[in-house]
KELOVEX-25123 format. One line per 8 residues: number of its first residue (from 1); their letters; for each residue x, y, z of N, C-alpha, C. Coordinates in steps of 0.001 Angstrom, whole numbers. Example, Ala and Ser with C-alpha at 12.3 -4.5 7.8 and 13.67 -1.06 7.14 Angstrom:
<drenkols>
1 = AS = 13190/-5690/7800/12300/-4500/7800/13200/-3300/7800 | 12850/-2250/7080/13670/-1060/7140/12900/30/7870
</drenkols>
This chain:
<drenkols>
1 = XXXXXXXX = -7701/-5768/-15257/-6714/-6502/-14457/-7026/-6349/-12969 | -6846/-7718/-12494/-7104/-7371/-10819/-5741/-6615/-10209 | -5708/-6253/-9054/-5205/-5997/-8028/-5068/-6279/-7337 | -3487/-6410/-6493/-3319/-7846/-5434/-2311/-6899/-4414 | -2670/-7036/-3468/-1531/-6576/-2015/-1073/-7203/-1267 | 245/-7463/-1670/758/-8699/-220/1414/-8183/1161 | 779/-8536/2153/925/-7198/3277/1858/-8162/3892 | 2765/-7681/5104/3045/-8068/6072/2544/-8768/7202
9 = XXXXXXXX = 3054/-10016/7826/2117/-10377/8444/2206/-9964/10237 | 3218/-8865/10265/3578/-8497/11107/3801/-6846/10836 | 3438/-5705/11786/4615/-4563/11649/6289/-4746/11723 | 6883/-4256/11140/8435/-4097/11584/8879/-3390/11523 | 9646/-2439/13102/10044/-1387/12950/11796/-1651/13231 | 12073/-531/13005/14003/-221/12596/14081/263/13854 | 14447/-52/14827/14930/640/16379/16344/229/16573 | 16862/881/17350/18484/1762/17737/18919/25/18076
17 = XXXXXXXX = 18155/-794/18547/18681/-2093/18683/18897/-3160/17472 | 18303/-2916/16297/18236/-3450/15470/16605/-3507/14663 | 16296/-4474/15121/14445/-4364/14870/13254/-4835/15614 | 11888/-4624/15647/11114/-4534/16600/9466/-5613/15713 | 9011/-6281/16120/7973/-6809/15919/6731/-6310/16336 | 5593/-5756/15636/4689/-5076/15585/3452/-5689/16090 | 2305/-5183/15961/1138/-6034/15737/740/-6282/14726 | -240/-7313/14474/-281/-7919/12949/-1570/-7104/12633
25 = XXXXXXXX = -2172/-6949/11541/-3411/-6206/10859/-4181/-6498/11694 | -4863/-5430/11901/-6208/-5248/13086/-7419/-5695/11779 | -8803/-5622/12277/-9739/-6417/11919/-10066/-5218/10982 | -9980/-3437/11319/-10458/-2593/10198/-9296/-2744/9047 | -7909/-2984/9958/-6776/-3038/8272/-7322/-4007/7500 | -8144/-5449/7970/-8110/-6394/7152/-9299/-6044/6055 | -10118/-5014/6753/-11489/-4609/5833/-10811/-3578/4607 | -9816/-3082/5045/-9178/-1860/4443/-8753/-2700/3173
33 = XXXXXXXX = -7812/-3730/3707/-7275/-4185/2562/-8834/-4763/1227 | -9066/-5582/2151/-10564/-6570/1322/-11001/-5349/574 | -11092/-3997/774/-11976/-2999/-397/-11400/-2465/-939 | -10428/-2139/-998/-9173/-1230/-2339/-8487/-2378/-2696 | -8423/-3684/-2489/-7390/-4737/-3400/-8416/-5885/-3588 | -8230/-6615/-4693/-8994/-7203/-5294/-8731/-9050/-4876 | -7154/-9014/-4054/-6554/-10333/-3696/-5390/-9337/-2650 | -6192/-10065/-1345/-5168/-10135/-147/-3782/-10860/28
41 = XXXXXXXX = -2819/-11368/8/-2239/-12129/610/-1683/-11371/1702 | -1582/-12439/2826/-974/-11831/3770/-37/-13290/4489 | 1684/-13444/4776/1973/-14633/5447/1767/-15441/6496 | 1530/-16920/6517/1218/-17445/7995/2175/-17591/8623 | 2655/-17561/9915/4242/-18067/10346/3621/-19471/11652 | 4081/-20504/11103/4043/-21231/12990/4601/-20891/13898 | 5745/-20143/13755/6401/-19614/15459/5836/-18379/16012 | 4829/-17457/14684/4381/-16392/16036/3244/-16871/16624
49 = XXXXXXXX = 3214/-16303/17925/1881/-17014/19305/648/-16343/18657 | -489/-17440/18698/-1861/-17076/18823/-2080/-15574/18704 | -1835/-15336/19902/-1740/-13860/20173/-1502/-12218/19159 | -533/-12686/17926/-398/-12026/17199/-555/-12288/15863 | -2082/-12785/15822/-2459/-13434/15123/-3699/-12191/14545 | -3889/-12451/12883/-5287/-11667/12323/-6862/-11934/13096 | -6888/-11022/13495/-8476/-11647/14215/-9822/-11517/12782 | -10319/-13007/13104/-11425/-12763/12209/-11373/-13531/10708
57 = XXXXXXXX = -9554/-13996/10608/-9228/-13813/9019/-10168/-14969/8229 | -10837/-16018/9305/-11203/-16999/8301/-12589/-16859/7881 | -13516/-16009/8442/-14334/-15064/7355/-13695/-14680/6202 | -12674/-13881/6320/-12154/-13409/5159/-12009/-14786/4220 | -11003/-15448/4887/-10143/-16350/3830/-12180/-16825/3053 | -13114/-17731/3782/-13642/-18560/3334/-14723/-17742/2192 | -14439/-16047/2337/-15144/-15879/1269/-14147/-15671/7 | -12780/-15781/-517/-12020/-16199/-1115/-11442/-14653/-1449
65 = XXXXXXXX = -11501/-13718/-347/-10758/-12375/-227/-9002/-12553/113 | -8875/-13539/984/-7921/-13555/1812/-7240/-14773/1240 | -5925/-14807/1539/-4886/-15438/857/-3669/-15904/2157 | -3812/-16866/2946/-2690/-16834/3803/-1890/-18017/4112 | -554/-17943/2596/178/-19154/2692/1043/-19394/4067 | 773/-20324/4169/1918/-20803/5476/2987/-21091/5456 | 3958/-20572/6609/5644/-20935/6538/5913/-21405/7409 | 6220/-23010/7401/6309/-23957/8070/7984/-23986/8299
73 = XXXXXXXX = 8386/-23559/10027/9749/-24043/10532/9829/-24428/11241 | 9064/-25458/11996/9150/-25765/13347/9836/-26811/13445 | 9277/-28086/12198/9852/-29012/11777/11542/-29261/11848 | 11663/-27967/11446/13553/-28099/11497/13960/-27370/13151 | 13189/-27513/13584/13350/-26979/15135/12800/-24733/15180 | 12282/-25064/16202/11868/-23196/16702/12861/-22531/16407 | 13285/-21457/15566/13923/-20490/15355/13847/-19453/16710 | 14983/-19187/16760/15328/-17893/17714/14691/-16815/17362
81 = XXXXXXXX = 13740/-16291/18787/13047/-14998/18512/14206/-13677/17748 | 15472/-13872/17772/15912/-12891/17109/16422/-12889/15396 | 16013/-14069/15287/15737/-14143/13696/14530/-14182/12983 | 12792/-13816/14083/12104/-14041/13143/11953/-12555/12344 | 12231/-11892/12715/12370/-10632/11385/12902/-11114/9910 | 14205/-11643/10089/14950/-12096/8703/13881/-12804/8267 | 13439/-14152/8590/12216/-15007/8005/11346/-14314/7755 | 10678/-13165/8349/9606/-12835/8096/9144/-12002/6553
89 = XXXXXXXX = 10644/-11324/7045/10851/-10591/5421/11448/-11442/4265 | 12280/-11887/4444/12470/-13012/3290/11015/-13814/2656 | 10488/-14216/3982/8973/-14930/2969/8421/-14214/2344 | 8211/-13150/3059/7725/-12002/2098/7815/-11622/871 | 9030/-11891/1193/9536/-10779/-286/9392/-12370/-1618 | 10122/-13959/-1370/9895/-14672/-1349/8284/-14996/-2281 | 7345/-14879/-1457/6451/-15012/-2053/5469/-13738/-2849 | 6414/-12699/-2714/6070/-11624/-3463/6731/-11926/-4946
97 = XXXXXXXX = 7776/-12096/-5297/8675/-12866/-6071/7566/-13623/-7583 | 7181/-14517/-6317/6347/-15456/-7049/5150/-15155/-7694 | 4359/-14381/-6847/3261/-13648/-7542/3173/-12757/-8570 | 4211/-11807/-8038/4397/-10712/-9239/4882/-11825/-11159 | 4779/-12942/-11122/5008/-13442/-12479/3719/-13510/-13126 | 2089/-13272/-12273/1035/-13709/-12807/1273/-12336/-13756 | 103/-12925/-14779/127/-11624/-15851/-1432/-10919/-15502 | -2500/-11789/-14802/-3570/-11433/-14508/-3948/-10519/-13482
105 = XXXXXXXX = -2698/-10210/-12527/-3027/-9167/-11543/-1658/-8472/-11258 | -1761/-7367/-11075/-946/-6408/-10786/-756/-6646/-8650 | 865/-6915/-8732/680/-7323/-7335/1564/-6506/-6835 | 1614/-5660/-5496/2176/-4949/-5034/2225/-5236/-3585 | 3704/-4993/-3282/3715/-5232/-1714/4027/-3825/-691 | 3229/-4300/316/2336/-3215/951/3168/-3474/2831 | 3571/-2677/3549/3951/-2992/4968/3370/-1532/5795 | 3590/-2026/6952/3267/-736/8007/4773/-8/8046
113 = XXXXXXXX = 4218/1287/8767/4941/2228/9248/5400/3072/8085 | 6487/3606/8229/6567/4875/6819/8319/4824/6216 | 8759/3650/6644/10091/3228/5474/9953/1822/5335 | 9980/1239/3915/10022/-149/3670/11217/-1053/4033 | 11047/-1838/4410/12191/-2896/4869/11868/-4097/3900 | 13356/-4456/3381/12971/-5851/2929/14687/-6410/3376 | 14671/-7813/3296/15698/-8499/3469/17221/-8194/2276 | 18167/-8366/2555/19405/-7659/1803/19289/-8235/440
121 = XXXXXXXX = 18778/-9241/348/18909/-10473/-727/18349/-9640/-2038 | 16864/-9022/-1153/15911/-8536/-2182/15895/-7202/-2069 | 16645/-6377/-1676/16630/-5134/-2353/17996/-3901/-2877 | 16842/-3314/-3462/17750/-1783/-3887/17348/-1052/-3855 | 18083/185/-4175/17964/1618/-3770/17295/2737/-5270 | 16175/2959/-4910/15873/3724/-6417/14785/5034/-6414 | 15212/6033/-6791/14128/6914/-6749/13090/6991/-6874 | 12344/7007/-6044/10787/7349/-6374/9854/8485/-5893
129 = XXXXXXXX = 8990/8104/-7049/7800/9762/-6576/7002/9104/-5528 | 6642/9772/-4434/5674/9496/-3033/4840/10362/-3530 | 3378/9549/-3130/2454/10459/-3056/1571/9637/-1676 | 1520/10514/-772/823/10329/491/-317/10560/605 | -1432/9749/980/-2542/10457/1315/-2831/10147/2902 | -2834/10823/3744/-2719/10641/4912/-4753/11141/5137 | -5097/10025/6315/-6816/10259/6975/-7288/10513/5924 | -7534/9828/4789/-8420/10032/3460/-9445/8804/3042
137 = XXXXXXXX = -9267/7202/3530/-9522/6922/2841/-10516/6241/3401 | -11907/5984/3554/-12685/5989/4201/-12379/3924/3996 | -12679/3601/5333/-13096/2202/5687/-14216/2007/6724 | -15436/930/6419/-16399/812/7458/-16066/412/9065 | -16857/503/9841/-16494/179/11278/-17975/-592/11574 | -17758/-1151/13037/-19158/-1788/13435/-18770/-3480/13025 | -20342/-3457/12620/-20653/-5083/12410/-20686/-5271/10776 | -19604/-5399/10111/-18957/-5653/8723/-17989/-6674/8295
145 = XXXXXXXX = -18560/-7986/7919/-18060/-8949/7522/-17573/-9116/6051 | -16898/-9504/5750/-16402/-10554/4509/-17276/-10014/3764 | -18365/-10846/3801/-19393/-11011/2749/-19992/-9387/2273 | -20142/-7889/3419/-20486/-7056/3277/-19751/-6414/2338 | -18322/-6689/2222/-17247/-5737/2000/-17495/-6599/352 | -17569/-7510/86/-17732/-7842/-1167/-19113/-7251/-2175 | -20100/-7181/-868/-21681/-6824/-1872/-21091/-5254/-1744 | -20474/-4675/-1220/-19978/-3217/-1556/-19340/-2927/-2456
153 = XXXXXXXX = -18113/-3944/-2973/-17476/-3165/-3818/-17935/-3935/-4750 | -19180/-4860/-5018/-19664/-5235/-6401/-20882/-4463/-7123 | -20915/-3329/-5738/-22073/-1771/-5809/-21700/-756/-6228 | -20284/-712/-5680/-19513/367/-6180/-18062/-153/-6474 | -17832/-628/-7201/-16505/-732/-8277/-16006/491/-8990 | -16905/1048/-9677/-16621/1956/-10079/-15666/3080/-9058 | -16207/3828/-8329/-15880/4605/-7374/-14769/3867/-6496 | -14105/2545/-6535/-13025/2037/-5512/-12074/2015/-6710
161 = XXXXXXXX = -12575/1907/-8209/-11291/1785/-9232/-10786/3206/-9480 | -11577/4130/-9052/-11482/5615/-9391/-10006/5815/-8660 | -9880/5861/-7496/-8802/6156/-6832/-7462/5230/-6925 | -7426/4391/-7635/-6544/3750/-7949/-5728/3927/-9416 | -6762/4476/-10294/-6992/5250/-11354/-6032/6917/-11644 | -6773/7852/-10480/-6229/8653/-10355/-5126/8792/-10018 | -4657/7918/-8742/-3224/7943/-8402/-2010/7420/-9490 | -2710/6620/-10088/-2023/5859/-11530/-1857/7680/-12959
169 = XXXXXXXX = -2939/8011/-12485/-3203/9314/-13110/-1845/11101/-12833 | -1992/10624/-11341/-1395/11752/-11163/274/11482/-11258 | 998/10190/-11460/2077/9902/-11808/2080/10052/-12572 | 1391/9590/-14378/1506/9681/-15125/1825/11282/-15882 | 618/11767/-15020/149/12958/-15756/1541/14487/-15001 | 1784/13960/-13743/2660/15068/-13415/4223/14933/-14366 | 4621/13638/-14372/5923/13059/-14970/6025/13664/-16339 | 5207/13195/-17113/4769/12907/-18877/4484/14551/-19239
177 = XXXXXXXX = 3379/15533/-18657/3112/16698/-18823/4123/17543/-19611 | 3706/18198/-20462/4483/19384/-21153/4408/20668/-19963 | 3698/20815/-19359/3006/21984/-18042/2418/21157/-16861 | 4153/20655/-16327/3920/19689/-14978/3064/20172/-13830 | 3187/21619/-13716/2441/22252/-12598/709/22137/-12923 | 256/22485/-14076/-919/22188/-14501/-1539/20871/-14125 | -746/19865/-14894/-1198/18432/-14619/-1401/18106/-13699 | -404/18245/-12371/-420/18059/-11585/-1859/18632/-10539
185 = XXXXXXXX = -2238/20043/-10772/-3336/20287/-10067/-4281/19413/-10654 | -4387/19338/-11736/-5617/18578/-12353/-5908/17423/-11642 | -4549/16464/-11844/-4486/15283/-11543/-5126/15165/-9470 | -4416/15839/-9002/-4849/16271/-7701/-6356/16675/-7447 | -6812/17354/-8009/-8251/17377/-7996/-8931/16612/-8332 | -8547/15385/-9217/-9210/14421/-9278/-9535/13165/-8356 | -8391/13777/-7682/-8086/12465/-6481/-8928/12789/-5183 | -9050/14112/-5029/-10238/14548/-4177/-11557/14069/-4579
193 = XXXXXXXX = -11742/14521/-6056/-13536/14214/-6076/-13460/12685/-5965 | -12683/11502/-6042/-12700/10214/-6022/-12577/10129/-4304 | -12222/10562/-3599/-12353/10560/-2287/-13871/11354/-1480 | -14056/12258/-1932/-15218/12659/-1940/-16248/11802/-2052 | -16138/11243/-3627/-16655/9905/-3874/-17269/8672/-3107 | -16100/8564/-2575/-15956/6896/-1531/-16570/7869/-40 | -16497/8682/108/-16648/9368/1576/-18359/8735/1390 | -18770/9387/342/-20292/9171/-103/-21397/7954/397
201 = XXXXXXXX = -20490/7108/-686/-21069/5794/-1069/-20423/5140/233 | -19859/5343/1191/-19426/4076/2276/-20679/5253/3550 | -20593/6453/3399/-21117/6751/4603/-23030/6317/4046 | -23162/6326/3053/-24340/5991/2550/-24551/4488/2664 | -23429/3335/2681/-23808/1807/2957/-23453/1471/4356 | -22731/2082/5415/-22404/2001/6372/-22695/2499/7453 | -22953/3946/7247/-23327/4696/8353/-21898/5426/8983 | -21196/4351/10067/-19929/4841/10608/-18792/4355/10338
209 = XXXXXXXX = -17772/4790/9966/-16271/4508/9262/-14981/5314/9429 | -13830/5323/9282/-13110/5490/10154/-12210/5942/8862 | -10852/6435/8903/-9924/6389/7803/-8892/6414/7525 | -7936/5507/6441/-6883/5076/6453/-5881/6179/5367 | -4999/5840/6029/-3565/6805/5424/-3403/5497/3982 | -2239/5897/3194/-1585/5429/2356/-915/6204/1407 | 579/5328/1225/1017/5819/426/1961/5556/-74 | 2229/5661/-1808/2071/5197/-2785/3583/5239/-3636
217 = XXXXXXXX = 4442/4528/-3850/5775/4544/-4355/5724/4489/-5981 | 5942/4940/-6552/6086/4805/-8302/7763/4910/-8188 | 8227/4334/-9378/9443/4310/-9754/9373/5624/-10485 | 10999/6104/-10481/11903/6771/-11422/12918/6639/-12455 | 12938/5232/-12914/14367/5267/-13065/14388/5682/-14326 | 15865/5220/-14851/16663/6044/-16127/15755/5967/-17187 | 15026/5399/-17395/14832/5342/-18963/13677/5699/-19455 | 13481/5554/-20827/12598/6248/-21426/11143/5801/-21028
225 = XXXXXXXX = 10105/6790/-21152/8741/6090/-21132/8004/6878/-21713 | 6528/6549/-22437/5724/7337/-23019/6627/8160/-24203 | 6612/9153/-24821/7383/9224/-25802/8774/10023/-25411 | 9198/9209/-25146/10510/9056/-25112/11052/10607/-24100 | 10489/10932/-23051/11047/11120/-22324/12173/10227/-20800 | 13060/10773/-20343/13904/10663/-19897/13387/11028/-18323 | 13063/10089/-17262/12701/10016/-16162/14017/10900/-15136 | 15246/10433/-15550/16491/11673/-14647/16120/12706/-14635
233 = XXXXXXXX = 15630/13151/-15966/15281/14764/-16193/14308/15242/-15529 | 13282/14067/-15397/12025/14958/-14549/12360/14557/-12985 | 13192/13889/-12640/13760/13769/-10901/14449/14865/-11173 | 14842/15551/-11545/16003/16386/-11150/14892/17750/-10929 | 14088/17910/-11825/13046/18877/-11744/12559/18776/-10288 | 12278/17314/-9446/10745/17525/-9061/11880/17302/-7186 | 13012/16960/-7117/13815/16748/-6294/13846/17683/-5419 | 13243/17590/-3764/13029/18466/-2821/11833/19390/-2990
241 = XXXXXXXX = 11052/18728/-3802/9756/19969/-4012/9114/19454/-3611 | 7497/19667/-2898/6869/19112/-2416/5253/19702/-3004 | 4634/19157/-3552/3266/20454/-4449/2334/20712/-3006 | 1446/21638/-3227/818/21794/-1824/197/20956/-957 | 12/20851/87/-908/19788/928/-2241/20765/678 | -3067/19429/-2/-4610/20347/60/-5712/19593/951 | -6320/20046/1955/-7823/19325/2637/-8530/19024/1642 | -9011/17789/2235/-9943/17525/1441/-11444/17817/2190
249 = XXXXXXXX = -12603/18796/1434/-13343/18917/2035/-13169/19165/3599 | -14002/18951/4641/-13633/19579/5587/-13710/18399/6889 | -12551/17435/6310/-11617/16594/7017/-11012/16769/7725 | -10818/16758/9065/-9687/17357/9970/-8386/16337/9934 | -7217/17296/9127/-5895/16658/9009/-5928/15511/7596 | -6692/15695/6725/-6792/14799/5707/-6152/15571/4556 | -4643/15153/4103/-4040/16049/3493/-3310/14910/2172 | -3383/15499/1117/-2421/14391/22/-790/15360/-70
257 = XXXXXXXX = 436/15296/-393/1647/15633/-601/2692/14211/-1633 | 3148/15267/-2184/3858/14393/-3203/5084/14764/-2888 | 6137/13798/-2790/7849/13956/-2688/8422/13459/-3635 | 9785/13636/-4079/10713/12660/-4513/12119/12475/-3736 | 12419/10916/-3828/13136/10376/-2755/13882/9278/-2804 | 15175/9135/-2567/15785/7839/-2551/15040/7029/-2084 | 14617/5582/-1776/13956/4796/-1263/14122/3283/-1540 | 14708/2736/-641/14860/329/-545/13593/141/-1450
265 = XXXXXXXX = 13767/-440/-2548/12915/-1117/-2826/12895/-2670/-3389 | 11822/-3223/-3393/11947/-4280/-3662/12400/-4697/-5008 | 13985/-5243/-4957/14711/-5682/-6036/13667/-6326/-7954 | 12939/-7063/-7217/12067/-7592/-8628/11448/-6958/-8934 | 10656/-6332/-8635/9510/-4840/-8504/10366/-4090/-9327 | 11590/-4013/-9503/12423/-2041/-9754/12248/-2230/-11205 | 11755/-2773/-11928/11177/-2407/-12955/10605/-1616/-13420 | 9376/-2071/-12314/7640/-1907/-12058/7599/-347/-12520
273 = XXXXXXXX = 6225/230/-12513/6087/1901/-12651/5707/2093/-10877 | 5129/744/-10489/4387/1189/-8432/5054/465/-8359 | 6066/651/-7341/7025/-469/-6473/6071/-1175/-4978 | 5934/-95/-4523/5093/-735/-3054/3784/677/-2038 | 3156/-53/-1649/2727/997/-783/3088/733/382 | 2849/1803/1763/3166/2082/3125/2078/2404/3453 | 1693/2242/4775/434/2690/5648/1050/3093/7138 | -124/3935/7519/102/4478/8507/1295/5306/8843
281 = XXXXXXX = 1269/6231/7300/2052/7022/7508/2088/8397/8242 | 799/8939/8916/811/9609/10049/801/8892/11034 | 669/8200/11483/1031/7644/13046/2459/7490/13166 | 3097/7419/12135/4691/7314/12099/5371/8524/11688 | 4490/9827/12058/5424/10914/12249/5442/11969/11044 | 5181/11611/9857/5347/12086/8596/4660/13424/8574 | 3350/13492/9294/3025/15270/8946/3125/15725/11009
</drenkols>
């Protein structure tokens, strides 16, 4: 099954005034995304300026990485700069909606900063396990187009499904476990040598690269899964604990941590076992 991330086409932050408009994905987020997701989408808006615009994206789009439907309002007249937040997240969520019905890709929606926002329409409130990996995840820098980022991960697939794998791994395996503490290291050590991994094979096709935070929402809720355990029971276990922050190799500040946590999520998603990911969750304070 592919893998699909529908990002924001803007940051949005929560400030004492209400809310704040960000910058849109820089040219390494857009590489970031193109190599750990298999289908970009990201929204077009006509009312934001040039200016805060994806640089670069139609490389992306024309090698068929990039995905950027347009939301046409001009027609009904320019919206007030203090409603394009509401629009922005509504399309979002909107055309997150829509995607998540394919059966062929697993689609998850993805925003900056380190609490998710979505519009009132589309969300709720539901526990989930965090697992952070903050400065871990290696992305190229320099002169790296479209086309590079594709002959890479059709070199190494293996090693970009690994970590998507594991993290799918270490939910499973900490939750489900008869000897949660066990699993859990296991599962954790696996997520290193898959980072280890990618450190490898990108400093070996690239040379110089840079690295991205993320991190990763799984659901909790009530009910049964795998044989018939009871997800309350293991929140109540894992509630305010945090398992150790371990370096990876000798990364300065490259640390994974797992929480559990009330958390907005996206209403159609609360099914899901991954509700959404977050980025740039150290620049927003978290360690």
């Amino acid at each position: 099954m592919n893998r699909g991330i529908i990002a924001g086409s803007n940051a949005i932050y929560k400030i004492p005034q209400g809310f704040a408009i960000g910058e849109p994905p820089s040219l390494n987020k857009l590489r970031y995304y193109s190599l750990y997701w298999d289908k970009v989408v990201i929204p077009k808006f006509d009312f934001i300026p040039n200016e805060l615009q994806i640089p670069q994206e139609e490389g992306f789009i024309s090698a068929g990485i990039l995905d950027r439907p347009k939301i046409e309002t001009l027609p009904f007249g320019e919206p007030r700069r203090e409603t394009w937040v509401g629009l922005m997240l509504n399309s979002q969520s909107r055309i997150a909606k829509n995607l998540m019905q394919e059966k062929d890709t697993d689609w998850v929606m993805e925003q900056e900063g380190f609490k998710l926002t979505f519009d009132e329409e589309h969300t709720v409130e539901r526990n989930t396990l965090r697992i952070d990996l903050a400065n871990c995840l290696p992305v190229p820098l320099g002169k790296v187009d479209a086309y590079d980022i594709l002959e890479f991960k059709e070199n190494r697939r293996d090693e970009l499904l690994a970590l998507h794998e594991c993290l799918d791994e270490l939910y499973q395996q900490v939750l489900l476990s008869p000897d949660q503490s066990l699993a859990s290291k296991k599962a954790i050590s696996n997520i290193l040598k898959s980072i280890d991994n990618l450190d490898k094979v990108t400093q070996e096709r690239f040379k110089i690269f840079t690295r991205e935070n993320l991190s990763s929402l799984f659901n909790l809720y009530g009910a049964e899964i795998g044989k018939g355990i009871v997800m309350d029971a293991v929140t109540a276990q894992f509630t305010g604990m945090a398992l150790p922050i371990v370096t990876v190799g000798n990364i300065i500040n490259a640390t994974i941590q797992v929480n559990v946590q009330k958390t907005p999520i996206f209403e159609p998603a609360s099914k899901n076992l991954k509700l959404a990911y977050l980025s740039s969750a150290q620049k927003e304070g978290l360690y």
